[in-house]
Backbone atoms as SQL, in Angstrom:
CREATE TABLE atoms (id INTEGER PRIMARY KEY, chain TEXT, resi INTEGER, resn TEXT, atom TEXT, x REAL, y REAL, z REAL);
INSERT INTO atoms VALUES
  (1, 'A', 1, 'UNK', 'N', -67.950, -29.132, -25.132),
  (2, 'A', 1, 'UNK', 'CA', -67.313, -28.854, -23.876),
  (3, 'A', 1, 'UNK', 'C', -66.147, -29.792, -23.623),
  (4, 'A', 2, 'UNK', 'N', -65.449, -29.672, -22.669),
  (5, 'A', 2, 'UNK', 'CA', -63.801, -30.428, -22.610),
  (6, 'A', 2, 'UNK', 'C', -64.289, -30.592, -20.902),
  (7, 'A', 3, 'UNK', 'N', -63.613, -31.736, -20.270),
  (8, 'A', 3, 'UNK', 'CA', -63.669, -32.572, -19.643),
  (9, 'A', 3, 'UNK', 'C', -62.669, -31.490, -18.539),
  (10, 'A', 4, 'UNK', 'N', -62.703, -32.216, -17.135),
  (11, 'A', 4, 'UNK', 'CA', -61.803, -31.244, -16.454),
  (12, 'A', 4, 'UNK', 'C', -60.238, -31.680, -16.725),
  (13, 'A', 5, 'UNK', 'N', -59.437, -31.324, -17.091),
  (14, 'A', 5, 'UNK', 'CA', -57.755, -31.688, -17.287),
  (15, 'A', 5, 'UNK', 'C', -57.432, -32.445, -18.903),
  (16, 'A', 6, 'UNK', 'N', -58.734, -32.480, -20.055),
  (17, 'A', 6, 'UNK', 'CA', -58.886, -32.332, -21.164),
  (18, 'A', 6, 'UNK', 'C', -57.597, -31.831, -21.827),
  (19, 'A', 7, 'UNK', 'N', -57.120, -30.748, -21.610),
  (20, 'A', 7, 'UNK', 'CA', -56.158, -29.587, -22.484),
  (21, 'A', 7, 'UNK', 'C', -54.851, -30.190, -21.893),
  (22, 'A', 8, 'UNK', 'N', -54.299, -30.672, -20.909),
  (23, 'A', 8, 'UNK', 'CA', -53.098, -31.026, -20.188),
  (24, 'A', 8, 'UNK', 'C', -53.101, -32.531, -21.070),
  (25, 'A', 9, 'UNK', 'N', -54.074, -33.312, -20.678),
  (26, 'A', 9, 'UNK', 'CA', -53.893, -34.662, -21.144),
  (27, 'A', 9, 'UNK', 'C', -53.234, -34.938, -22.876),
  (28, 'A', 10, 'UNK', 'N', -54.167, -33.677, -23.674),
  (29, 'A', 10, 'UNK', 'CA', -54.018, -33.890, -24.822),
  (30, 'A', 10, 'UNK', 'C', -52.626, -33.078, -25.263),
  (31, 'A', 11, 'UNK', 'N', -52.548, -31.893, -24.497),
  (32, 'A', 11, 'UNK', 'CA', -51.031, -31.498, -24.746),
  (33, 'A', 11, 'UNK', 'C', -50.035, -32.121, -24.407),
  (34, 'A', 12, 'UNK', 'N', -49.933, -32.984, -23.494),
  (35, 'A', 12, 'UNK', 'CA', -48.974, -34.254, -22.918),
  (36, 'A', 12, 'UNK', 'C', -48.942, -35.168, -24.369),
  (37, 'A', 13, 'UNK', 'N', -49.637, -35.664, -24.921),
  (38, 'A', 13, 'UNK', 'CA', -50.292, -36.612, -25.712),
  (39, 'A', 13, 'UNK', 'C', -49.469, -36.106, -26.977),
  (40, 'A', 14, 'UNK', 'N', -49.750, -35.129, -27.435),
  (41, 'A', 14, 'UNK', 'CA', -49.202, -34.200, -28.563),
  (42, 'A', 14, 'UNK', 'C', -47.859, -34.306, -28.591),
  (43, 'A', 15, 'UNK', 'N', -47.251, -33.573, -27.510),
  (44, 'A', 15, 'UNK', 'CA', -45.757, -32.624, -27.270),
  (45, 'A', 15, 'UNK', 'C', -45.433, -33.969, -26.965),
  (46, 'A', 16, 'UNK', 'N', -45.380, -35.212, -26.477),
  (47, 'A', 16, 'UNK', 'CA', -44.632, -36.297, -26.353),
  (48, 'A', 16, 'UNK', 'C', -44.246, -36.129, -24.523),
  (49, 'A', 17, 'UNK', 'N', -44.630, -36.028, -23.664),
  (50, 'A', 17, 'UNK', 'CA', -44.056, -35.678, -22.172),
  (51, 'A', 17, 'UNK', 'C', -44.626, -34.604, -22.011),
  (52, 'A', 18, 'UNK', 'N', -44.378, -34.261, -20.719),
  (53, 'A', 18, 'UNK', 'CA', -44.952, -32.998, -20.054),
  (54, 'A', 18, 'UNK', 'C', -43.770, -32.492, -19.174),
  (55, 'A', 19, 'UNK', 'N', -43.541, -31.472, -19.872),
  (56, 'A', 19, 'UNK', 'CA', -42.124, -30.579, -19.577),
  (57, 'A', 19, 'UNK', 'C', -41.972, -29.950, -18.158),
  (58, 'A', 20, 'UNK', 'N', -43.314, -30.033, -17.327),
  (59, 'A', 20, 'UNK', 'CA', -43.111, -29.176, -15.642),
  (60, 'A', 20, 'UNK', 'C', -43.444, -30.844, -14.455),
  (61, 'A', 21, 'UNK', 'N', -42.618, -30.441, -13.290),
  (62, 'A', 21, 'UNK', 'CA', -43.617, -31.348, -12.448),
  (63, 'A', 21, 'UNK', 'C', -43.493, -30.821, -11.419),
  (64, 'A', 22, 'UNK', 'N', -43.785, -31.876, -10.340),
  (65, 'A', 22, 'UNK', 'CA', -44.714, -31.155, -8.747),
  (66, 'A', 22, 'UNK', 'C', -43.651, -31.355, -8.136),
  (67, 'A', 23, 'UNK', 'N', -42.988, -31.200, -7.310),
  (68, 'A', 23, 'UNK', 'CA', -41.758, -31.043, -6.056),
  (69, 'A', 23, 'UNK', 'C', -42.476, -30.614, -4.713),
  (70, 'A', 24, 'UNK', 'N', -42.166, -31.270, -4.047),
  (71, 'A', 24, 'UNK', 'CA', -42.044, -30.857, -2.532),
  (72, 'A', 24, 'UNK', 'C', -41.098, -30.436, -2.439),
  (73, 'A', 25, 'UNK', 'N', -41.124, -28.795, -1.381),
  (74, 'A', 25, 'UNK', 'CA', -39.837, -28.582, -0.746),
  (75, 'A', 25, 'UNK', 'C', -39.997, -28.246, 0.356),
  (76, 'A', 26, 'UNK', 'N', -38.934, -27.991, 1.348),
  (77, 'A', 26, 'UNK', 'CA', -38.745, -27.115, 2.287),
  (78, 'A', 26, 'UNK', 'C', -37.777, -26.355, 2.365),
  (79, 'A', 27, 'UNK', 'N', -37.792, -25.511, 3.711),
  (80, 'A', 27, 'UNK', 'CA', -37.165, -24.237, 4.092),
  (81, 'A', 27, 'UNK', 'C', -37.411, -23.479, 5.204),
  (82, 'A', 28, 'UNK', 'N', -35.884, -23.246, 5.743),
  (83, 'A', 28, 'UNK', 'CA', -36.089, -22.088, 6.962),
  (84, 'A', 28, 'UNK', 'C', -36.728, -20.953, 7.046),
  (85, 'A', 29, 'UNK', 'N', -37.230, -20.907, 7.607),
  (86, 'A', 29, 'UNK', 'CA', -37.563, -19.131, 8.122),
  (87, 'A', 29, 'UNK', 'C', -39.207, -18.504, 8.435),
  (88, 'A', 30, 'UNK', 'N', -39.889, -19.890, 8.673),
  (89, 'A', 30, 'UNK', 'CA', -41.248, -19.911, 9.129),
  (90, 'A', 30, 'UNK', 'C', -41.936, -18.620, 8.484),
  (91, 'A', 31, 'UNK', 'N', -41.898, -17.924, 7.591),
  (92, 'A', 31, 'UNK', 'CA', -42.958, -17.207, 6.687),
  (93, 'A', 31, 'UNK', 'C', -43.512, -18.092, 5.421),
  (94, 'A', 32, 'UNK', 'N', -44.751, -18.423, 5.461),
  (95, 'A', 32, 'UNK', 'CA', -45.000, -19.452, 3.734),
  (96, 'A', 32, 'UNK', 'C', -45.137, -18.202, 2.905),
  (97, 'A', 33, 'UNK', 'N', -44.629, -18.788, 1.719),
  (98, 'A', 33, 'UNK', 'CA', -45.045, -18.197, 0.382),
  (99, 'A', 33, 'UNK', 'C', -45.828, -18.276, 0.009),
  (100, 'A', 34, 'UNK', 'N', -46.267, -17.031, -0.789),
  (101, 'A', 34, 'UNK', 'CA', -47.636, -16.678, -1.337),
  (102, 'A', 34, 'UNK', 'C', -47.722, -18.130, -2.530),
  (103, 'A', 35, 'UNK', 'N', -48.718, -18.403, -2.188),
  (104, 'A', 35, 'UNK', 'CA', -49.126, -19.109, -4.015),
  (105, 'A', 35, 'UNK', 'C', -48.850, -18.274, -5.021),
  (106, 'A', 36, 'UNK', 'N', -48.197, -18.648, -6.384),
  (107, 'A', 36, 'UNK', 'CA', -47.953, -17.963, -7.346),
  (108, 'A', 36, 'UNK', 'C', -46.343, -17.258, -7.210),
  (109, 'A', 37, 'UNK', 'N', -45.825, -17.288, -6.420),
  (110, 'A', 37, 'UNK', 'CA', -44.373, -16.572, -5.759),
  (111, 'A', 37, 'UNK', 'C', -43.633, -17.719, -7.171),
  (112, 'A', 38, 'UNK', 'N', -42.306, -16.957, -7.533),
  (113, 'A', 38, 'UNK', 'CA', -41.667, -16.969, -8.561),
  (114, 'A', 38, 'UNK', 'C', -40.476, -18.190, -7.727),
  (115, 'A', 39, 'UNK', 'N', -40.296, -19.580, -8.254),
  (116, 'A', 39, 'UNK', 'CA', -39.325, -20.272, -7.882),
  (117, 'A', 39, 'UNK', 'C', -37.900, -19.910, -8.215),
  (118, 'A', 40, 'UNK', 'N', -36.761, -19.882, -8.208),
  (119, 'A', 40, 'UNK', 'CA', -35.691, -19.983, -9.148),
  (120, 'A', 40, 'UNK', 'C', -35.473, -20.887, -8.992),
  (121, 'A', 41, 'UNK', 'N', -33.845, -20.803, -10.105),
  (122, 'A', 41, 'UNK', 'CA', -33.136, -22.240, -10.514),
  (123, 'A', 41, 'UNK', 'C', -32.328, -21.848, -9.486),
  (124, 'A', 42, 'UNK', 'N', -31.417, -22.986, -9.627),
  (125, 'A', 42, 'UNK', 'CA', -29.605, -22.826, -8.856),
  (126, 'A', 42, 'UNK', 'C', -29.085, -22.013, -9.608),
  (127, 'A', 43, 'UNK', 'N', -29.048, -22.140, -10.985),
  (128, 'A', 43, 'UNK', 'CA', -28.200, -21.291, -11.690),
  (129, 'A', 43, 'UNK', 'C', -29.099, -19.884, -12.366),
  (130, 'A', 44, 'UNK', 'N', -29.607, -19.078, -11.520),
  (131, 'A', 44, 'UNK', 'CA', -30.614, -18.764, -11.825),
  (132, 'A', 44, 'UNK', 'C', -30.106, -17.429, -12.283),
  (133, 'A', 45, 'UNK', 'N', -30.668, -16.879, -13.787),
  (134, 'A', 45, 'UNK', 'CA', -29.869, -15.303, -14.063),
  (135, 'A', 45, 'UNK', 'C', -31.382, -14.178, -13.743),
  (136, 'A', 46, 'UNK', 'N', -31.059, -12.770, -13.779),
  (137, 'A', 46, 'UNK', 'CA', -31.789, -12.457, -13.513),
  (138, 'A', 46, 'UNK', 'C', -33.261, -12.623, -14.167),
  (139, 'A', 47, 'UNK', 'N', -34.478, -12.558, -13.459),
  (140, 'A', 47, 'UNK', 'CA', -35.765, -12.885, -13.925),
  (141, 'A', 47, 'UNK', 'C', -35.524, -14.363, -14.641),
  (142, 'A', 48, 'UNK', 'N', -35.006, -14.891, -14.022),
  (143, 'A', 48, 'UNK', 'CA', -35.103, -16.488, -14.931),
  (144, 'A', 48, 'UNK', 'C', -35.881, -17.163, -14.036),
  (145, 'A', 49, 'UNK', 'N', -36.994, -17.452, -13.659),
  (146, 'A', 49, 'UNK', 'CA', -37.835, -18.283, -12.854),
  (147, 'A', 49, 'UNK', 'C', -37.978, -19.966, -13.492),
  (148, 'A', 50, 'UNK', 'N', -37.810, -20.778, -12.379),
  (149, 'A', 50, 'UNK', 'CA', -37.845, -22.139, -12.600),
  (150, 'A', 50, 'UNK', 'C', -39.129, -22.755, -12.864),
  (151, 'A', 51, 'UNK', 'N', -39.763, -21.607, -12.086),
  (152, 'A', 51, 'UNK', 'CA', -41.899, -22.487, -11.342),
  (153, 'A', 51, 'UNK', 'C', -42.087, -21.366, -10.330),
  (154, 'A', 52, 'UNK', 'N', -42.805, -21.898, -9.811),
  (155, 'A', 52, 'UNK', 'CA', -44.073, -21.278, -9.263),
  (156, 'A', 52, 'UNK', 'C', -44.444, -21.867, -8.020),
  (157, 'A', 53, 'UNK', 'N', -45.000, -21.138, -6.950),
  (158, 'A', 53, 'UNK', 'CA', -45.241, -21.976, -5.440),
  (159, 'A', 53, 'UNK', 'C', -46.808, -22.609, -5.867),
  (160, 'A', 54, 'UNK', 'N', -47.284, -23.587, -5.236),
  (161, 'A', 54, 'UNK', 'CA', -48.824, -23.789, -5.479),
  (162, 'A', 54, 'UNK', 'C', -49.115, -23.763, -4.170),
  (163, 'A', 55, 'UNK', 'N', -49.140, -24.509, -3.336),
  (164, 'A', 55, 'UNK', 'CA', -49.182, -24.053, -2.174),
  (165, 'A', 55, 'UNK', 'C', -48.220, -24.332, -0.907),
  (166, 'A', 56, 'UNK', 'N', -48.217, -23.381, 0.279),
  (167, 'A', 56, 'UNK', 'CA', -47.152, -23.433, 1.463),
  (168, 'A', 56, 'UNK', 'C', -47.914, -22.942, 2.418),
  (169, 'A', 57, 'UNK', 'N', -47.274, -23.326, 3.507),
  (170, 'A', 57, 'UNK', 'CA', -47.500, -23.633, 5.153),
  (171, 'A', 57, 'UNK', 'C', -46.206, -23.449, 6.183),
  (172, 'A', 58, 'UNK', 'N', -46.357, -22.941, 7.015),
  (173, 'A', 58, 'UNK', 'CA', -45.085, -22.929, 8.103),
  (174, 'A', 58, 'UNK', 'C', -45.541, -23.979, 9.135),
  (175, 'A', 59, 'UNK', 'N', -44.593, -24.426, 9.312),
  (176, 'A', 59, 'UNK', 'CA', -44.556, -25.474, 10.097),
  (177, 'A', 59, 'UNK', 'C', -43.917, -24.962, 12.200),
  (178, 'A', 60, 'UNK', 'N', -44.416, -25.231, 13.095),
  (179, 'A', 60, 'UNK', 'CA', -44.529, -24.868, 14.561),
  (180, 'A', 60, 'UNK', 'C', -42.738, -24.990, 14.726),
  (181, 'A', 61, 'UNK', 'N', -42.034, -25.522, 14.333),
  (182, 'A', 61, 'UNK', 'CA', -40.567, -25.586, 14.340),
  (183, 'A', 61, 'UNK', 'C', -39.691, -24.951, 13.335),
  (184, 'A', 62, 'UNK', 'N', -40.671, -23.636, 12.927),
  (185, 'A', 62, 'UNK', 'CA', -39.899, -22.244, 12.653),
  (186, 'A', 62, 'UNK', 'C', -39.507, -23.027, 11.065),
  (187, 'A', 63, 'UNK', 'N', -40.031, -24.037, 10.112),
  (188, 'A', 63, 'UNK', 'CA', -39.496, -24.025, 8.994),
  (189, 'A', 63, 'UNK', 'C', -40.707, -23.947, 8.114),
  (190, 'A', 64, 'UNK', 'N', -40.673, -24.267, 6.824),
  (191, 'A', 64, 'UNK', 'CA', -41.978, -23.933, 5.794),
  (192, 'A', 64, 'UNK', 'C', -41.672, -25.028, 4.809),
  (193, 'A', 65, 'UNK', 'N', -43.278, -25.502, 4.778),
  (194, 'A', 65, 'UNK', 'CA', -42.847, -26.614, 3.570),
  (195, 'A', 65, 'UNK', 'C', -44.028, -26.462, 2.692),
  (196, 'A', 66, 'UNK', 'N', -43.896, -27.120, 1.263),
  (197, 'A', 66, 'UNK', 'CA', -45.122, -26.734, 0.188),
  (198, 'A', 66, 'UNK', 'C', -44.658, -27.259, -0.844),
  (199, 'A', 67, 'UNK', 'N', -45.119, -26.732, -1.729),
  (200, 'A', 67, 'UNK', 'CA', -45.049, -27.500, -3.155),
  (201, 'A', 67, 'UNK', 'C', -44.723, -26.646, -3.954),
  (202, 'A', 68, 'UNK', 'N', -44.449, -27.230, -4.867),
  (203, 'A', 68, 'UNK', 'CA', -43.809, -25.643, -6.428),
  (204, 'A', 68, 'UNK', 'C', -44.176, -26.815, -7.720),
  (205, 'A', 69, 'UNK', 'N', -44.502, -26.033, -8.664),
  (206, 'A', 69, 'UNK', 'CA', -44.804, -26.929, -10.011),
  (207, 'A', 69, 'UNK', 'C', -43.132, -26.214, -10.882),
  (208, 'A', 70, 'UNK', 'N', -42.617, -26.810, -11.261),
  (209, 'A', 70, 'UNK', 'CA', -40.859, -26.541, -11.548),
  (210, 'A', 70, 'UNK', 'C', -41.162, -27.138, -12.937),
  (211, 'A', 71, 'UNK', 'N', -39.797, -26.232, -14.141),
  (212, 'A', 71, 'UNK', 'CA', -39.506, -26.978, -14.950),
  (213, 'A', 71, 'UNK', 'C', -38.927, -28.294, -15.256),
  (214, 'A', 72, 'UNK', 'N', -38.989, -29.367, -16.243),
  (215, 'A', 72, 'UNK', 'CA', -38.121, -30.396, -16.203),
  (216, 'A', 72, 'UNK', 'C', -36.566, -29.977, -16.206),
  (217, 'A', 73, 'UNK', 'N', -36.299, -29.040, -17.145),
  (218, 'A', 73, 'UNK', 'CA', -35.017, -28.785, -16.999),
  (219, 'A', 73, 'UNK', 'C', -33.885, -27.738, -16.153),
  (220, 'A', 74, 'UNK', 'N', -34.959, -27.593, -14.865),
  (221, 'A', 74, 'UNK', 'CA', -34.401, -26.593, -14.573),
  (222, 'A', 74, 'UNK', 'C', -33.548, -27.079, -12.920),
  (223, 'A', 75, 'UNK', 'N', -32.481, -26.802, -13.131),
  (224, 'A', 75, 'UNK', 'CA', -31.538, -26.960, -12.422),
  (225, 'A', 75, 'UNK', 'C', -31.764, -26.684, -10.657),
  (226, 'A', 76, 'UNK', 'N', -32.364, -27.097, -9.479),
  (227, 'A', 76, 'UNK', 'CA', -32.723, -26.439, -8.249),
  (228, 'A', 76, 'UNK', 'C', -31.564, -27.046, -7.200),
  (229, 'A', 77, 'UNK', 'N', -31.379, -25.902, -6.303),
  (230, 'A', 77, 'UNK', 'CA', -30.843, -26.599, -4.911),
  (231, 'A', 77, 'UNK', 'C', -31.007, -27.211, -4.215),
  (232, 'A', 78, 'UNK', 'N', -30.217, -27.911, -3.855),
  (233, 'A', 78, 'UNK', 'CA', -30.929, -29.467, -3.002),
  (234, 'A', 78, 'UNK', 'C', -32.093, -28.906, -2.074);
């Protein structure tokens, strides 16, 4: 059996770095995004997704904030 986070540790370990990380963001328009909702880049062509939402919340002053797991190399708007 493998340990919980086993497969991440040892693929980090392997591949030399770990190519995604965690970001906080925010944003106008008080609807949260679904978990799993498709991030883009800045320079984003079609279907080119950056990451992924993990989780979001709207906040009482009409904005939304959460988290996204993003590529290392992927280019986002401030």
């Amino acid at each position: 059996g493998c340990y919980p986070g086993q497969e991440i540790v040892a693929r980090t370990h392997f591949l030399g770095r770990n190519k995604r990380r965690l970001a906080r963001y925010e944003a106008s328009g008080g609807h949260a995004h679904a978990p799993g909702a498709r991030v883009l880049a800045a320079d984003a062509q079609a279907g080119d997704a950056a990451g992924h939402v993990v989780a979001s919340a709207a906040t009482s002053d009409n904005r939304v904030v959460g988290l996204v797991v993003v590529r290392d190399d992927a280019p986002l708007a401030g």
